[in-house]
Backbone as a ProteinNet text record, in pm:
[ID]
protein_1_A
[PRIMARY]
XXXXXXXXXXXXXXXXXXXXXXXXXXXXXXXXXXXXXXXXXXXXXXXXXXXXXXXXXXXXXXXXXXXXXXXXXXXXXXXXXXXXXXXXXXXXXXXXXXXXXXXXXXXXXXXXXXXXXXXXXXXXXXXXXXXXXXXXXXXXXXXXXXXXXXXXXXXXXXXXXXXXXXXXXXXXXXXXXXXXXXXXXXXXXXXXXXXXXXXXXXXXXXXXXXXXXXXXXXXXXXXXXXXXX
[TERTIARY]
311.5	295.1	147.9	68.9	-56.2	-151.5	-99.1	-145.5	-194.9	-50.6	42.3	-31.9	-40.5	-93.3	-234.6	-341.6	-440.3	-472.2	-393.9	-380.2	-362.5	-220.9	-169.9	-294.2	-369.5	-490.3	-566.6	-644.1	-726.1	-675	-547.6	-508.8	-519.2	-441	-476.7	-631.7	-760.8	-862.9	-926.9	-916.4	-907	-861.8	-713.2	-646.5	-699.6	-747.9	-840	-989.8	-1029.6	-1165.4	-1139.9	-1030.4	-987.6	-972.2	-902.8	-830.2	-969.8	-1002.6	-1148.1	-1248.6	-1279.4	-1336	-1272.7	-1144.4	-1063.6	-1078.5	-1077.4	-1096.4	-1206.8	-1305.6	-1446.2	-1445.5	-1398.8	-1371.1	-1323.7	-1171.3	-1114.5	-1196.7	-1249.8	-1350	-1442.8	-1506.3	-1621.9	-1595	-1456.8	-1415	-1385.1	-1302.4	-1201.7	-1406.4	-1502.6	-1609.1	-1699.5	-1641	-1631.6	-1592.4	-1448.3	-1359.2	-1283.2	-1277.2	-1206.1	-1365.5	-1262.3	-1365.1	-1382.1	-1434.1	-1490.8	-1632.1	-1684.1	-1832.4	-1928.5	-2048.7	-2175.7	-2225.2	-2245.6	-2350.2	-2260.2	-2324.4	-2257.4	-2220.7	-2108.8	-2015.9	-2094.4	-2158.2	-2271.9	-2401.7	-2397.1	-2581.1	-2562.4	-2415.1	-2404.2	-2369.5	-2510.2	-2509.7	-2363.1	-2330.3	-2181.6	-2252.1	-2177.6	-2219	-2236.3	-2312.9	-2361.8	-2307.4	-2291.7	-2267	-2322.8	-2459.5	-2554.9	-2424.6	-2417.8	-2355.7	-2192.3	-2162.1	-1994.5	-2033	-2145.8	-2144.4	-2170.7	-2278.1	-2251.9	-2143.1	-2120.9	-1940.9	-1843.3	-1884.6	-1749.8	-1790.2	-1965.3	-2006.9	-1995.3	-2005.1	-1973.5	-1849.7	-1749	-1599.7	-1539.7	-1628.9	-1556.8	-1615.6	-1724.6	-1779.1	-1664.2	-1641.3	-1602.3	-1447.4	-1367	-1263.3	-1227.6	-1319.2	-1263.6	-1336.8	-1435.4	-1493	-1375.8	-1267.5	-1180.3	-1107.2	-1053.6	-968.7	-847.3	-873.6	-744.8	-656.9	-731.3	-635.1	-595.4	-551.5	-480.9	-383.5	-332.8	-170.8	-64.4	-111.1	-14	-28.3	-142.8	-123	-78.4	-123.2	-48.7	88.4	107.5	207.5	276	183.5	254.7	222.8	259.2	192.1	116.7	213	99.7	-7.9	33.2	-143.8	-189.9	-171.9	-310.6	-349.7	-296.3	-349.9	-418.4	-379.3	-532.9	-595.6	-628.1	-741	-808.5	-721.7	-791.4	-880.4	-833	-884.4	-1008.7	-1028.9	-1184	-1260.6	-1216.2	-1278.5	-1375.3	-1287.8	-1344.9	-1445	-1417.3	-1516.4	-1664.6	-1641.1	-1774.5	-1844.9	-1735.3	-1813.1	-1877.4	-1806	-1862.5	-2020.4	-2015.1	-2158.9	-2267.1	-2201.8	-2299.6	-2346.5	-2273	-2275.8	-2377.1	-2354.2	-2472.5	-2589	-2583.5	-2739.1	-2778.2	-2700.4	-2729	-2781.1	-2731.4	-2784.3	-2875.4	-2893.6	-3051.8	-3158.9	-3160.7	-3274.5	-3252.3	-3131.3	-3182.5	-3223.4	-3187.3	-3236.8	-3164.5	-3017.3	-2889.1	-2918.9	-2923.5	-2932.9	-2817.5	-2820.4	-2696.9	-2605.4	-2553.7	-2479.3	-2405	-2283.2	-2298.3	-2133.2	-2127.8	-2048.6	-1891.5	-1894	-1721.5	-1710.5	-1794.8	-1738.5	-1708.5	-1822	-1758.4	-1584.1	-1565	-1465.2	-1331.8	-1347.2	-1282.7	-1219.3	-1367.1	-1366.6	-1255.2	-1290.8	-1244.1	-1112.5	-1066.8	-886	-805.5	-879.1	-781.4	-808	-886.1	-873.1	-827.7	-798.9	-702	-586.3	-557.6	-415.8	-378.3	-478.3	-410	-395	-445.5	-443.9	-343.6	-294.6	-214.1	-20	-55.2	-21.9	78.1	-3.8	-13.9	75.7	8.8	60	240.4	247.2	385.8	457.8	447.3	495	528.7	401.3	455	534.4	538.4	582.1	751.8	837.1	924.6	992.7	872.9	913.1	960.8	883.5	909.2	1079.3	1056.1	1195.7	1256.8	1310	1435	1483.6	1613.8	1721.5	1666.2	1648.5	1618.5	1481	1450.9	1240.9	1231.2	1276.5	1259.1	1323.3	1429.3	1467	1480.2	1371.3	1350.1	1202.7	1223.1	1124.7	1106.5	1244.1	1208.3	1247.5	1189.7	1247.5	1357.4	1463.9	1644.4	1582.9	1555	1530.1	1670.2	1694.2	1753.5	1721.7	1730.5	1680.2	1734.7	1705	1800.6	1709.6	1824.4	1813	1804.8	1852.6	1873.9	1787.6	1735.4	1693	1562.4	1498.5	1394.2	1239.4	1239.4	1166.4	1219	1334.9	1370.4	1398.5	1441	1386.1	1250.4	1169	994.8	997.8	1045.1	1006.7	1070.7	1187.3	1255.9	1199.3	1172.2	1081.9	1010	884.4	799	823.7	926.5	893.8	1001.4	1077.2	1113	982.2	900.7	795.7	699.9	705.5	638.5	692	782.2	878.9	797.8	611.2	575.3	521.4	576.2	541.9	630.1	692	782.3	903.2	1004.3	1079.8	1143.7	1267.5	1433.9	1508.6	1509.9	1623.8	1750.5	1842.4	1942.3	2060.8	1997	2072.8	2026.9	2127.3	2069.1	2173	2152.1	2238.7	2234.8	2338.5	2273	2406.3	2386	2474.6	2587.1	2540.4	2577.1	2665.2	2836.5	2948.9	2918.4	2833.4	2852	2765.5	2704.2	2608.8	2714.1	2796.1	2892.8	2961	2903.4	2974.1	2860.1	2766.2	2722	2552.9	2497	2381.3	2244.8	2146.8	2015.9	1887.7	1845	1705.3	1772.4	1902.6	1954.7	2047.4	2018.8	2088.9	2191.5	2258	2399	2343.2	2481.3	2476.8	2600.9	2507.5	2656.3	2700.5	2641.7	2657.1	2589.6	2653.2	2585.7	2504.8	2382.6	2287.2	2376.6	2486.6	2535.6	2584.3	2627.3	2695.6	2568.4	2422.4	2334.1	2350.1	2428.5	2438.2	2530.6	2649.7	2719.6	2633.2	2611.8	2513.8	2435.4	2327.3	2260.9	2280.2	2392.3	2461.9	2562.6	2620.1	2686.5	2562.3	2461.2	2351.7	2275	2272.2	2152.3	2002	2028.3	1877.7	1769.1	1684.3	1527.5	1469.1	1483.2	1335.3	1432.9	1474.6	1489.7	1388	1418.8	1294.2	1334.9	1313.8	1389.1	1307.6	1342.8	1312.5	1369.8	1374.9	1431.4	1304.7	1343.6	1256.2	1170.5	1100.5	995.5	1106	1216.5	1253.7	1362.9	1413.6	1482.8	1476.4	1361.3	1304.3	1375.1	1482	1545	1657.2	1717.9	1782.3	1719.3	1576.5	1524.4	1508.9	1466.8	1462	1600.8	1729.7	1819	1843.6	1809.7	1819.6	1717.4	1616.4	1519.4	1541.4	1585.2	1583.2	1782.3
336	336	345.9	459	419.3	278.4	211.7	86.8	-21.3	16.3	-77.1	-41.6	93.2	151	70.5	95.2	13.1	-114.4	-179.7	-345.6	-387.3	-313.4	-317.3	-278	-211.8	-136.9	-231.5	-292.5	-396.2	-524.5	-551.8	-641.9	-612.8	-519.3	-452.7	-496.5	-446.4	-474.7	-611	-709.4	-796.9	-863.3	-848.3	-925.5	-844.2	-728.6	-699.9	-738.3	-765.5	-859.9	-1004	-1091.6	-1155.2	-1237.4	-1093.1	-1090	-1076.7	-994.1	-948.1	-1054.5	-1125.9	-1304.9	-1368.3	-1345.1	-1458.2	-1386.4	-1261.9	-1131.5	-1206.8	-1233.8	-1243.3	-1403.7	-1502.8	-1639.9	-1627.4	-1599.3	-1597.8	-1533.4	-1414.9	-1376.5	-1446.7	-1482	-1587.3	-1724.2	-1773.7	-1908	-1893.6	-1712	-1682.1	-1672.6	-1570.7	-1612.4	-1759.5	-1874.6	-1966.3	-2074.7	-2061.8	-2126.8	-1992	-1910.1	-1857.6	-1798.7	-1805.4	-1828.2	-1690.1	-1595.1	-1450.9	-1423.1	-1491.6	-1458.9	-1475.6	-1445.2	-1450.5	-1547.2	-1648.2	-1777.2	-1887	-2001.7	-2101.4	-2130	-2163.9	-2140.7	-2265	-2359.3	-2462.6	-2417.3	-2324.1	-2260.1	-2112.6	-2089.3	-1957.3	-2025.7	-1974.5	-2009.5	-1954.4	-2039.5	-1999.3	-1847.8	-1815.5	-1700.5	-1810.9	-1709.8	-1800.1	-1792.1	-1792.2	-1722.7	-1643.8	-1580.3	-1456	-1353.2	-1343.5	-1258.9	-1234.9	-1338.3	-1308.1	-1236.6	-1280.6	-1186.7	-1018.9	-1014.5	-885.4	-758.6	-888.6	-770.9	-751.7	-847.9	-855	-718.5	-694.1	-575.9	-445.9	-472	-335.7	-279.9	-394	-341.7	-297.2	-331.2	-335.9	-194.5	-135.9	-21.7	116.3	39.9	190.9	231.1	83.8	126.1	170.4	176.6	211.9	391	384.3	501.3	579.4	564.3	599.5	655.7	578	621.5	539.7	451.3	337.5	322.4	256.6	279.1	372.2	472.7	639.1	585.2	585.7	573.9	657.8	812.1	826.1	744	683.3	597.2	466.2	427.4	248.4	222.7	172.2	84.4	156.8	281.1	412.3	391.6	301.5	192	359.8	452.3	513.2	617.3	663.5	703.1	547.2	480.8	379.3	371.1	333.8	315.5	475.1	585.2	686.1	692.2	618.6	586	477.2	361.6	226	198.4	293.9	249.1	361.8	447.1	541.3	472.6	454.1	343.8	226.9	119.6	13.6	28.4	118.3	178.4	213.9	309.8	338.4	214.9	116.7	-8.4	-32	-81.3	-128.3	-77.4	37.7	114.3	62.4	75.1	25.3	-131.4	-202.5	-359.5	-388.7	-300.9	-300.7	-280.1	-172.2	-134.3	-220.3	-302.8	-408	-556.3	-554.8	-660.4	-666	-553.3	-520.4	-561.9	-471	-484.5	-639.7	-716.5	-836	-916.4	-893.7	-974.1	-1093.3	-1067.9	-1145.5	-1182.4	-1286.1	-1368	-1390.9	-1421.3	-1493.9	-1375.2	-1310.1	-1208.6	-1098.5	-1080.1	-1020.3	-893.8	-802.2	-675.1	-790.6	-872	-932.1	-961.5	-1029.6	-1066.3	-957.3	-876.1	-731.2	-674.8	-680.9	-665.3	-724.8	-840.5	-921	-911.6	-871.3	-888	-767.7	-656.2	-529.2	-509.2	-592.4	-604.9	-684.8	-802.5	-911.3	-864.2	-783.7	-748.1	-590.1	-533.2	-388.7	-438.4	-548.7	-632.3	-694	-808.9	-852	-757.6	-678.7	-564	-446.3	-445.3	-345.4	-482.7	-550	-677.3	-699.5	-716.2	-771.9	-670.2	-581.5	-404.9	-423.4	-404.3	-453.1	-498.8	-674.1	-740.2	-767.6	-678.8	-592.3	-534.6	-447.7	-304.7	-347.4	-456.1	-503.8	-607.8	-675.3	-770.7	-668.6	-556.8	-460.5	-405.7	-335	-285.9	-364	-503.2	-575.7	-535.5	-554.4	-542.7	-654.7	-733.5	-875.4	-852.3	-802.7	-825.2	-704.1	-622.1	-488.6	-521.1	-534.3	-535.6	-654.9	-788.5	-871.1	-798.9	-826.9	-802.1	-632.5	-536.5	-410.2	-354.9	-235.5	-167.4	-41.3	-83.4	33.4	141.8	252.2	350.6	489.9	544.9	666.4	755.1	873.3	1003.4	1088.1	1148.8	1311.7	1433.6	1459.8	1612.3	1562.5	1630.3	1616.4	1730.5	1795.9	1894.4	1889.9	1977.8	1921.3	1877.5	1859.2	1805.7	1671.6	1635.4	1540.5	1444.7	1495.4	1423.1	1417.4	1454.6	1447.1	1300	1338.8	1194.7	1024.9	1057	987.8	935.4	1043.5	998.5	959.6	947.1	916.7	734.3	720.6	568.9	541.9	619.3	556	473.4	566	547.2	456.1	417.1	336.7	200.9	116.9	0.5	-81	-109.6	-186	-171.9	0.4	18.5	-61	-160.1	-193.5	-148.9	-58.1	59.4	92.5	69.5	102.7	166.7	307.1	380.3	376.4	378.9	315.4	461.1	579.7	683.5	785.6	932.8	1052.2	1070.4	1204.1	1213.6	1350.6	1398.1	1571.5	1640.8	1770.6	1814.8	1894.2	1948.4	2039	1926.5	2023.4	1976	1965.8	2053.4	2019.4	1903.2	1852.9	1708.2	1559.8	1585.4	1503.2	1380.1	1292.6	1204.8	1230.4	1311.1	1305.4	1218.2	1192.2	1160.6	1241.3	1204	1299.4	1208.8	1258.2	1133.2	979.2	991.4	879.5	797.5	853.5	795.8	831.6	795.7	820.9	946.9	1055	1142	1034	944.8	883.9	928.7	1032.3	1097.4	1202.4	1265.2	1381.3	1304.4	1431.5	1425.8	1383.5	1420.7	1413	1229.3	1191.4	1044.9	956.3	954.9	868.9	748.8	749.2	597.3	549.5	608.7	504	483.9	545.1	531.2	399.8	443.4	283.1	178	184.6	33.3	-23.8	45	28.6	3.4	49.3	24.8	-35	-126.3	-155	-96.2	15.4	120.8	38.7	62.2	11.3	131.9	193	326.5	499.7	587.2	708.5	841.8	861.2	969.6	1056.5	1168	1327.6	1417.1	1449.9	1540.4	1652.9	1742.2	1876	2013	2098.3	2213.9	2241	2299.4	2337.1	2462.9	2557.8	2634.9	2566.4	2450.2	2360.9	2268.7	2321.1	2243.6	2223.6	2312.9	2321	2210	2171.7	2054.7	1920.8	1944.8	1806.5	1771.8	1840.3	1873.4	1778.9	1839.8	1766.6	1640.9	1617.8	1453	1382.6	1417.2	1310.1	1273.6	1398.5	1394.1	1375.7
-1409.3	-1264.5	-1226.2	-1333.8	-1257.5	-1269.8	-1405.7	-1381.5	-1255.1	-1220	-1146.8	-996.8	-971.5	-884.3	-868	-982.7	-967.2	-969.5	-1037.9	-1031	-804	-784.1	-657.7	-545	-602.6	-508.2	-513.6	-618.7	-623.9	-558.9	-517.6	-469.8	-342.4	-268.7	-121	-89	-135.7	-125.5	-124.9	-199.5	-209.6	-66.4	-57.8	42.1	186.3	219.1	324.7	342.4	284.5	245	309.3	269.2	296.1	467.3	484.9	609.7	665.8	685.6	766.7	748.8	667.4	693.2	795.4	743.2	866.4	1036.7	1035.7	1141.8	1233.9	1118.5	1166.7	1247.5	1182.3	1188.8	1342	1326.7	1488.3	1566.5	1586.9	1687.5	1699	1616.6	1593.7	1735.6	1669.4	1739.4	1882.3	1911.2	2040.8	2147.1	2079.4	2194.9	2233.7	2159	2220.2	2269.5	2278.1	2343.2	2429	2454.7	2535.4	2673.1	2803.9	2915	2930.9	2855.2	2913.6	2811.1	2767.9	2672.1	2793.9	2766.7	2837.9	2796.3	2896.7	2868	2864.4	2816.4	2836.2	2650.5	2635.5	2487.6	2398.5	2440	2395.2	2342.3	2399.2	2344.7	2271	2247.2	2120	1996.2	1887.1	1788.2	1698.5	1584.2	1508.7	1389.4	1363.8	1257.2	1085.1	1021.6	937.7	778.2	717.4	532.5	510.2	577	582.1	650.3	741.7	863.4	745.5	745.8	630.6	491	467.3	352	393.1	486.8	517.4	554.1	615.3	685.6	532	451.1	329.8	288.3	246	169.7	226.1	356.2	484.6	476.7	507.7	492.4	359.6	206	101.7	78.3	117.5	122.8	170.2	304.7	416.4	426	317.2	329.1	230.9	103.6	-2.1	-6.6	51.6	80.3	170.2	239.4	325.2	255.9	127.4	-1	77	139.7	181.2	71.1	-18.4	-142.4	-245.4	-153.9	-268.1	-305	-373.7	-398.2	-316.7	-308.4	-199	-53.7	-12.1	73.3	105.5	2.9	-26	59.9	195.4	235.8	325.9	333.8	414.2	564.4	627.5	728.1	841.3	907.9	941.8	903.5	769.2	736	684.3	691.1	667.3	784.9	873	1046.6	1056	1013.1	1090.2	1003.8	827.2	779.4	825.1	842.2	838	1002.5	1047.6	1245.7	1232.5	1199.1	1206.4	1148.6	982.1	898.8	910.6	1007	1045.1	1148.7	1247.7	1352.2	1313	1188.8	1086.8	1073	1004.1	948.4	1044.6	1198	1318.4	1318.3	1299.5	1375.1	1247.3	1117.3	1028.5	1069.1	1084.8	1090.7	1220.8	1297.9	1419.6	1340.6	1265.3	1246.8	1103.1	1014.2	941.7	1054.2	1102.3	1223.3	1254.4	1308.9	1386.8	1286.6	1144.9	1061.2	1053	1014.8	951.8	1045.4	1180.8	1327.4	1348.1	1321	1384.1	1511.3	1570.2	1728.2	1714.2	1913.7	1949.9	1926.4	1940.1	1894.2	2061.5	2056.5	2238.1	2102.2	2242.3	2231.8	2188.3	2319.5	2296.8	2178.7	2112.3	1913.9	1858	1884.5	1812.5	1873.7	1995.7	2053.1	1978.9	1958.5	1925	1754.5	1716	1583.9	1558.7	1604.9	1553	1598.8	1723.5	1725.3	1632.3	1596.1	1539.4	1385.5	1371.5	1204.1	1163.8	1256	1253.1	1240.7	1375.2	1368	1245.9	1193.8	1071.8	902.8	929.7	841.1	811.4	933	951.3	946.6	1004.5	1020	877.9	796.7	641	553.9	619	521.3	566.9	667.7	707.5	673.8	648.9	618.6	481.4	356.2	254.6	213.4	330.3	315.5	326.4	412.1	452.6	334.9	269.4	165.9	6.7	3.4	-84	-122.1	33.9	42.5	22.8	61.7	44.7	-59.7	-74.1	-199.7	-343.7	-236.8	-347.5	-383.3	-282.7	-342.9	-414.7	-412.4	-468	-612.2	-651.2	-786.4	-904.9	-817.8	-888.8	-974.1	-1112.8	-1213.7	-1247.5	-1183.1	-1194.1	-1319.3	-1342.9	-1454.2	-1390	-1478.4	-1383.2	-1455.8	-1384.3	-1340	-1419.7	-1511.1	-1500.1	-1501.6	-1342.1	-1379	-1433.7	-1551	-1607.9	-1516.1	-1473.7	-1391.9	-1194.4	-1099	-979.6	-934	-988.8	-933.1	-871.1	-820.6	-740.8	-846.7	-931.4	-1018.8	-984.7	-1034.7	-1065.9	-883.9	-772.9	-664.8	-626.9	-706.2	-640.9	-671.8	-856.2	-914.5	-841.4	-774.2	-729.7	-550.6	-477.9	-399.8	-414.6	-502.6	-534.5	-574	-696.1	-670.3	-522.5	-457.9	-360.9	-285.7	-251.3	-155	-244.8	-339.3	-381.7	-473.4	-352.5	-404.2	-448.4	-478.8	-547.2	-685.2	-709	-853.5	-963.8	-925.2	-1028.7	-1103.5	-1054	-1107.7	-1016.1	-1049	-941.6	-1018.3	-918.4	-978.1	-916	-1055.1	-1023.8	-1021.5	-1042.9	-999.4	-1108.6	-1052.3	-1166.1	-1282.2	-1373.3	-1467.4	-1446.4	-1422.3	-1404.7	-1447.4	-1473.2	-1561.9	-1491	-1361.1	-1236.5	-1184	-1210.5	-1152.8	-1017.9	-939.7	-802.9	-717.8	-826	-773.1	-810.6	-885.5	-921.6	-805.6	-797.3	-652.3	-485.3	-566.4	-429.8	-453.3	-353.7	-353.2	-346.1	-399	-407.2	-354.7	-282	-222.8	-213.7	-148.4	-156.3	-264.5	-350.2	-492.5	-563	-609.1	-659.8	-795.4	-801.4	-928	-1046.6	-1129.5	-1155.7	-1314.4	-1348.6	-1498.7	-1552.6	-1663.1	-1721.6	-1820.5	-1883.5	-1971.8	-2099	-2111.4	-2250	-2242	-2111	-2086.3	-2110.2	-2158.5	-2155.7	-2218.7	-2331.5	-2409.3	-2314.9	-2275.9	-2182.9	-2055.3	-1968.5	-1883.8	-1885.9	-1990	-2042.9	-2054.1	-2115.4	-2154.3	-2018.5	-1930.3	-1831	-1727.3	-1698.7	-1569.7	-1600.3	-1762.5	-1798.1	-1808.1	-1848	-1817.4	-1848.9	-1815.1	-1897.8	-1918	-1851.4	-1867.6	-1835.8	-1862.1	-1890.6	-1824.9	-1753.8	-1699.8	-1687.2	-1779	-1831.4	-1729.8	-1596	-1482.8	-1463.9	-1569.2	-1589.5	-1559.4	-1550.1	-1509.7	-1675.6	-1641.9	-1801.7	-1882.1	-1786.6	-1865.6	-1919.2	-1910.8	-2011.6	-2082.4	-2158.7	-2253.6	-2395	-2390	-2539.6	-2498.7	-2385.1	-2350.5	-2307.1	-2309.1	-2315.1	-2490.4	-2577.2	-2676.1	-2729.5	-2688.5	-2776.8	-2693.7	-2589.8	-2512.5	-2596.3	-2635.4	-2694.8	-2803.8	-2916.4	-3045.4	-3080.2
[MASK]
+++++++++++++++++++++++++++++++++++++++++++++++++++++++++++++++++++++++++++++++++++++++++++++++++++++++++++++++++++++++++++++++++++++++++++++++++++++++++++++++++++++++++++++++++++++++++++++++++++++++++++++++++++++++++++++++++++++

């Protein structure tokens, strides 16, 4: 998972880099074709490959400096929105004062205006539409590894929330194994209790397991002990 975590992070970044070119592009285009800029839309110069490279290095700076990409944050649509909106604001104030020194012309408040709605929007936008393609039934358990947890207990739902909240780590659990008659038929963080520690080979072979995740307390270690060995 933490691989996966960082591969997935480097991609987030990437694809906000991205977006925020294009951010820059539409604002770029909306102050001159749309009728509210200063001046006449013929005599404002276009932004240049100078100006895009800057903002790429500004934004790749302030959002990673934000820790946008924690893993407990990844896809968590609103803590990314009260990281990602202070964040970009920072950048804003930097990108002014990168401007100034390099002596950007042609330049008015509305681009900035512009800039800094349509790229919160497509950002937050994007994360969404992630975050939605994840969850699905189908998008979620194509290419996953089935998931069995041993133990229900609250060890064992951390672990289970945990890839809940994180449907792009690759890994669906497909329910617990717990030994406590009274979890028997019921659900835990959502998920079925569908067997004991001792039922694991059937278990396996009936859910198709891929992966085993022994979530028992540390003082039952002499029963993880005989699950492994």
């Amino acid at each position: 998972m933490r691989n996966r975590t960082r591969l997935f992070g480097q991609f987030l970044a990437v694809a906000d880099i991205c977006l925020t070119m294009l951010a820059l592009f539409l604002a770029d285009l909306a102050r001159h074709l749309l009728p509210y800029g200063a001046g006449d839309a013929e005599t404002l110069a276009w932004l240049t490959v100078r100006e895009y490279v800057i903002v790429a290095i500004i934004w790749a700076f302030f959002l990673r400096f934000a820790h946008l990409y924690d893993h407990r944050r990844l896809l968590r649509i609103g803590d990314e929105i009260r990281v990602l909106v202070p964040a970009v604001l920072v950048a804003m104030v930097a990108l002014f004062a990168a401007f100034f020194v390099v002596k950007v012309e042609f330049l008015s408040r509305l681009l900035f205006l512009y800039f800094v709605f349509i790229d919160v929007l497509l950002i937050i936008n994007f994360r969404w539409l992630l975050n939605r393609a994840f969850r699905s039934s189908r998008m979620s358990s194509r290419g996953s590894s089935r998931v069995l947890i041993v133990g229900a207990g609250p060890v064992g739902e951390h672990v289970a929330q945990m890839i809940r909240d994180r449907p792009w780590s690759g890994f669906e659990v497909i329910g617990f194994a717990d030994d406590d008659p009274a979890k028997r038929e019921h659900q835990v963080e959502g998920f079925d209790v569908i067997g004991t520690s001792g039922d694991l080979s059937g278990l396996i072979e009936r859910y198709a397991v891929d992966e085993v995740l022994i979530a028992l307390p540390m003082h039952a270690h002499e029963r993880m002990q005989e699950i492994v060995f």
